[in-house]
C-alpha angles and dihedrals in degrees: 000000000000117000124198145169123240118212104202112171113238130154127205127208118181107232102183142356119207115186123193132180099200086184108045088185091062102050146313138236107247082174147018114148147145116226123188120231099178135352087273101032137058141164136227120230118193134173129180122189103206119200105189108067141204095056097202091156129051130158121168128195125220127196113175112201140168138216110256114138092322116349122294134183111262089183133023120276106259126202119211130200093208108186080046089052087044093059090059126005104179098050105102111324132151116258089234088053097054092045096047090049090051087059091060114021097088095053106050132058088238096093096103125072130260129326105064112190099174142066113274117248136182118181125178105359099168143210093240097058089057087054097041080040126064091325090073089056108035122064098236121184116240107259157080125326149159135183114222106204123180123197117216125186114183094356099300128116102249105154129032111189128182128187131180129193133163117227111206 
């Protein structure tokens, strides 16, 4: 079997951030927030003071959709046991999980495993990394799309995260 690597041309451009603490009690949002670098690419900035430490749980749940007369899933929701994924990434993860964790992991303070006894930051994760990352790989149509994620610690909603972005 031949395997090859497709290099398709997209580009990503963040269109808008909505942060939510479902659970006030548990933690706020001190930033969450879009800057521009250049006229086609921006970052995303994100900081979460948590108030219940240590964190020795975390699952978070991730639902892809696209714009298409509303927004509609394009992939099934997945639910990740983080601090279990942590542990091991390479045990038997999907190849769109471990892509979509590359994009991220060196921008944010979450590349160790649980617990986590600290807020949760993530500075500068920028467009780029999504296009060198899974979009080189994966035929994605041109759109709208945003990726709802929900962060759950000891099976309560704490943390709801949306983020938009447009692929031409």
């Amino acid at each position: 079997m031949w395997m090859f690597k497709v290099i398709l041309s997209s580009h990503v451009s963040f269109t808008n951030l909505k942060c939510e603490s479902i659970d006030r009690e548990f933690g706020n949002f001190e930033i969450c927030r879009i800057k521009a670098v250049n006229r086609s690419h921006k970052y995303i900035d994100l900081e979460f003071k948590i108030t219940k430490l240590p964190l020795n749980e975390m699952v978070i749940k991730v639902e892809p959709m696209r714009y298409n007369n509303g927004y509609r899933p394009v992939l099934s929701t997945m639910k990740v046991d983080f601090c279990k994924y942590m542990k091991n990434p390479n045990a038997r993860s999907s190849f769109l999980l471990k892509e979509f964790h590359a994009t991220f992991i060196n921008s944010t303070n979450l590349n160790h495993t649980c617990p986590y006894n600290n807020d949760i930051s993530i500075k500068k994760l920028w467009t780029g990394n999504l296009e060198k990352g899974f979009l080189q790989y994966l035929p994605v149509p041109h759109g709208d799309y945003v990726i709802h994620t929900t962060w759950y610690s000891r099976n309560i909603r704490r943390v709801k995260v949306s983020t938009f972005f447009k692929i031409t």
